[in-house]
SERO-4910 file (N, C-alpha, C, O; in steps of 0.05 Angstrom, whole numbers):
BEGIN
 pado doro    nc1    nc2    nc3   cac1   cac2   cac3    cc1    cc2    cc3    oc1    oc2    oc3
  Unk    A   2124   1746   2063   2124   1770   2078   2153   1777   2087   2158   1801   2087
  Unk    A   2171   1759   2095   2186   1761   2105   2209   1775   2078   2225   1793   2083
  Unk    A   2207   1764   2053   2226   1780   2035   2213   1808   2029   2228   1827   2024
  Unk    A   2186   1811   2028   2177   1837   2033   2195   1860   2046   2206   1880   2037
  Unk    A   2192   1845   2078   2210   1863   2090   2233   1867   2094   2239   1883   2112
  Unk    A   2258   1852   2076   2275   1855   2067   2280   1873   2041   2301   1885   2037
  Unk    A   2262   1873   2028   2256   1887   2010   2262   1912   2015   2277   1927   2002
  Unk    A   2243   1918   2041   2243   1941   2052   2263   1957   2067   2264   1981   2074
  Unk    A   2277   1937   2071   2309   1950   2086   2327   1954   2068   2346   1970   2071
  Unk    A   2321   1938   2043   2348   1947   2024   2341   1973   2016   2358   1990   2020
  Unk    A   2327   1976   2010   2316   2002   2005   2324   2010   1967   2332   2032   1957
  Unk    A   2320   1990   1957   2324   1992   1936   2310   1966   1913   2321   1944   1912
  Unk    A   2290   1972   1899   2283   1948   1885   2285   1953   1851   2275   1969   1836
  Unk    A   2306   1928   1846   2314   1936   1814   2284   1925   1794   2265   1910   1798
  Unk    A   2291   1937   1779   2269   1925   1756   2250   1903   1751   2227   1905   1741
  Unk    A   2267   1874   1763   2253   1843   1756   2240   1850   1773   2218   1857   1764
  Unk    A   2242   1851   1804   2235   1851   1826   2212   1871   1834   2196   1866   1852
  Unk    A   2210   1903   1810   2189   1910   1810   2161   1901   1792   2138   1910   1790
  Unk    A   2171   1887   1784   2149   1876   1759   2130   1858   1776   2106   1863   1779
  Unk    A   2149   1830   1793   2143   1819   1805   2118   1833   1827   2097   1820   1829
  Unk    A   2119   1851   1840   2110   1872   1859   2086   1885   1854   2064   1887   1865
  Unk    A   2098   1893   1833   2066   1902   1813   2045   1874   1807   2021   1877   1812
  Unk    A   2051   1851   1799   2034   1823   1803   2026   1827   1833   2004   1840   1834
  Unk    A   2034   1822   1855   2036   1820   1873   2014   1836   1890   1997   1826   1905
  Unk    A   2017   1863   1884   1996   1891   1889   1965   1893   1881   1946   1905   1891
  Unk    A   1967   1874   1859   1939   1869   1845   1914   1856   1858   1917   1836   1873
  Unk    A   1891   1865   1852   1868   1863   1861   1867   1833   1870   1856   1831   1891
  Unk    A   1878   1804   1857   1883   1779   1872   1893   1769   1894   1891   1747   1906
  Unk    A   1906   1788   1898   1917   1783   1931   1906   1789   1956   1890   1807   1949
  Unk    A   1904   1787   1970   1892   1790   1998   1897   1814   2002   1914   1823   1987
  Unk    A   1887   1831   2019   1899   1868   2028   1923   1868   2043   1939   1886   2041
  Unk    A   1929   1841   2064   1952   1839   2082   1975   1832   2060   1998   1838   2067
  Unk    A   1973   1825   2043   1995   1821   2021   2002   1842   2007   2026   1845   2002
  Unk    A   1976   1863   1996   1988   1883   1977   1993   1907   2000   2013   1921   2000
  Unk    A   1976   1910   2016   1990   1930   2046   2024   1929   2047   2040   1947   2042
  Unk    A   2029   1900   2053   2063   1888   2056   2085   1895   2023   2109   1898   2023
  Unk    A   2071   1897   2004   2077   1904   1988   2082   1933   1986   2102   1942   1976
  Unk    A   2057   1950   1997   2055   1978   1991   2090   1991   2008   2108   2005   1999
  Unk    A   2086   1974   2041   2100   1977   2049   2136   1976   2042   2152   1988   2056
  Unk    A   2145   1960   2021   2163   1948   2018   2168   1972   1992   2191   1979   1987
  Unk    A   2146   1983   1979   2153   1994   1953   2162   2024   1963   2173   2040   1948
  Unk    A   2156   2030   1993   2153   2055   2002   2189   2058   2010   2201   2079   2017
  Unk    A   2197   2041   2008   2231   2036   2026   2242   2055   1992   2258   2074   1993
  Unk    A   2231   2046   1967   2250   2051   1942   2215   2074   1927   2203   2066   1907
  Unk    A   2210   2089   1935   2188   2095   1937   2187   2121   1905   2168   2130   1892
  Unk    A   2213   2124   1903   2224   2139   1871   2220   2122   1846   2213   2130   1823
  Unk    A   2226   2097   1854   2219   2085   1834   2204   2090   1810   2181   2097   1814
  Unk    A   2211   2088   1782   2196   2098   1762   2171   2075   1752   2150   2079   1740
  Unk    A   2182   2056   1761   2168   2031   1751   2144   2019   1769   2129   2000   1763
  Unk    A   2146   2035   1792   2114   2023   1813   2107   2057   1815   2084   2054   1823
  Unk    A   2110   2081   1814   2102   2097   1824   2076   2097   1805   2055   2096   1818
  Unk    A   2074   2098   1784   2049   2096   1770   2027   2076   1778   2003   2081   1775
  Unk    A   2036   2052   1789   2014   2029   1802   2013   2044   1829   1991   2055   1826
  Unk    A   2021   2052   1853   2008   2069   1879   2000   2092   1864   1986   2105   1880
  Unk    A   2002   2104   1844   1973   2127   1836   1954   2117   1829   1933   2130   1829
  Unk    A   1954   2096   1821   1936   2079   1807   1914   2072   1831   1892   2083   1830
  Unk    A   1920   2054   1853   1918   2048   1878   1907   2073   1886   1883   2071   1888
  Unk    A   1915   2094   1891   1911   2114   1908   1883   2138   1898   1867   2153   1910
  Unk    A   1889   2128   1868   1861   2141   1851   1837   2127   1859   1820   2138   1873
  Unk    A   1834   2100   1851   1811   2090   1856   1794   2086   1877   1799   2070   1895
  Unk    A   1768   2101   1876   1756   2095   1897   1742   2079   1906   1729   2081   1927
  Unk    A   1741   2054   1888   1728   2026   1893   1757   2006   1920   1754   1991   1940
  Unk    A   1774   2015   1909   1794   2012   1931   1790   2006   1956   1772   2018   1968
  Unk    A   1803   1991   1969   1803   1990   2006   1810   2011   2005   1822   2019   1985
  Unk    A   1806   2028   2025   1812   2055   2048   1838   2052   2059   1853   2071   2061
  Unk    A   1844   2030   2067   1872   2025   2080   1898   2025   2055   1920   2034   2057
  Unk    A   1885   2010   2031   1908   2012   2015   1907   2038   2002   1929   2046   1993
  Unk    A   1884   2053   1998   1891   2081   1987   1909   2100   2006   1923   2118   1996
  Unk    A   1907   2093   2037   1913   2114   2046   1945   2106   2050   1959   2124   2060
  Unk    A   1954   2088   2046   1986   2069   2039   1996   2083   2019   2017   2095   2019
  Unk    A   1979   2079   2001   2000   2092   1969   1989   2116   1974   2001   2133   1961
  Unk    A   1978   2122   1984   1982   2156   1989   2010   2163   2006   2028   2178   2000
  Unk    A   2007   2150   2025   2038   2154   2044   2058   2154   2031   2075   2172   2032
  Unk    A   2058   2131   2016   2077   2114   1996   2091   2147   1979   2112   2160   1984
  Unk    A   2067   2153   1956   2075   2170   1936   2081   2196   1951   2095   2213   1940
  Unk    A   2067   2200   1984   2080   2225   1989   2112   2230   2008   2123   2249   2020
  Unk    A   2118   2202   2003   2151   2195   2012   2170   2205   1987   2194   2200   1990
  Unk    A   2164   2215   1968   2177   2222   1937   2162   2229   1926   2151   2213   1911
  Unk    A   2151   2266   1929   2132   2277   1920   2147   2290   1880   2171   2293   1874
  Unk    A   2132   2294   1868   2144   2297   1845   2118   2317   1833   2099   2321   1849
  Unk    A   2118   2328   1806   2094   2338   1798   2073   2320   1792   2050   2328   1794
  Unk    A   2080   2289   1783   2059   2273   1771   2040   2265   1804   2016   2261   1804
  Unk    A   2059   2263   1834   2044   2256   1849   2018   2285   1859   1994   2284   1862
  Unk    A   2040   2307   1860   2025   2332   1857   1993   2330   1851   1973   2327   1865
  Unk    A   1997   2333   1818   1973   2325   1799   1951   2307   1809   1928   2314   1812
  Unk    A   1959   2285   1813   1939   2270   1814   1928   2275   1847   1904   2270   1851
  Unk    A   1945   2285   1871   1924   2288   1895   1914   2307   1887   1890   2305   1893
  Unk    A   1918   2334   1873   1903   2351   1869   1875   2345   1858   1853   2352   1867
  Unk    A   1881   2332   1837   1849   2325   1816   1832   2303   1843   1808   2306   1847
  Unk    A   1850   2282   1859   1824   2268   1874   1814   2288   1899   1790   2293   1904
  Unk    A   1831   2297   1910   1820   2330   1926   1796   2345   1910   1774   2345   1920
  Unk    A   1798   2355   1892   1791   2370   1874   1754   2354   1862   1734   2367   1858
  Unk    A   1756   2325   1858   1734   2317   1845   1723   2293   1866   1707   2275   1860
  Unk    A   1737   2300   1894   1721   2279   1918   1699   2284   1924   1692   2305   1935
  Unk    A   1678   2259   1918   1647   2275   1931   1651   2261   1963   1634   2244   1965
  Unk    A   1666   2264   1986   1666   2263   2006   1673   2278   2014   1697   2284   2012
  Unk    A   1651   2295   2032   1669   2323   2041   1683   2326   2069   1686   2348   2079
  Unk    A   1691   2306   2079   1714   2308   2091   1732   2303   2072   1748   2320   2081
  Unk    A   1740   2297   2058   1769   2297   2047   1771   2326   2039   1787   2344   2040
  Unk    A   1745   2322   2029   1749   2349   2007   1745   2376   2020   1727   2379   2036
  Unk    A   1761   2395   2014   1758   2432   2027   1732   2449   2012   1731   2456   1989
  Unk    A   1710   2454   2034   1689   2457   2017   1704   2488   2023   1720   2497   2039
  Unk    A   1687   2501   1995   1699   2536   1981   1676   2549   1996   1673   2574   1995
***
């Protein structure tokens, strides 16, 4: 935890270190681990190499609630068209209608 949040102050995570992260994020870990992770990925949050794993995260609705609503924070710290896209379509095809804007 504690290099986590070093992680998170550098504010920058190179390549090995994201690979590692992405292991780390995965369904084997505890939620207080990939939460600390979500957190740490959010410091370097442009990243090309985890932004696809918090959409990933943030799509699924079998997901914890807590970690969707992380990589949601996460991807909307460095909004781009690909993060665009994808809140649009889970907005767009949520059968919960609080999230969702009924027409």
């Amino acid at each position: 935890m504690t290099a986590l949040k070093g992680l998170h102050n550098a504010h920058y995570i190179p390549d090995s270190v994201a690979d590692k992260l992405k292991e780390c994020v995965s369904r084997k870990h505890s939620t207080r681990v990939r939460s600390a992770v979500l957190d740490a990925i959010q410091s370097d949050a442009a990243n090309k190499k985890l932004k696809p794993t918090v959409l990933e995260i943030l799509s699924d609705r079998e997901e914890d609630s807590e970690l969707r609503i992380k990589a949601y924070l996460v991807a909307a710290t460095c909004p781009c068209g690909q993060v665009f896209e994808t809140v649009s379509n889970l907005i767009a095809n949520e059968p919960v209608n609080q999230v969702r804007n009924k027409k």
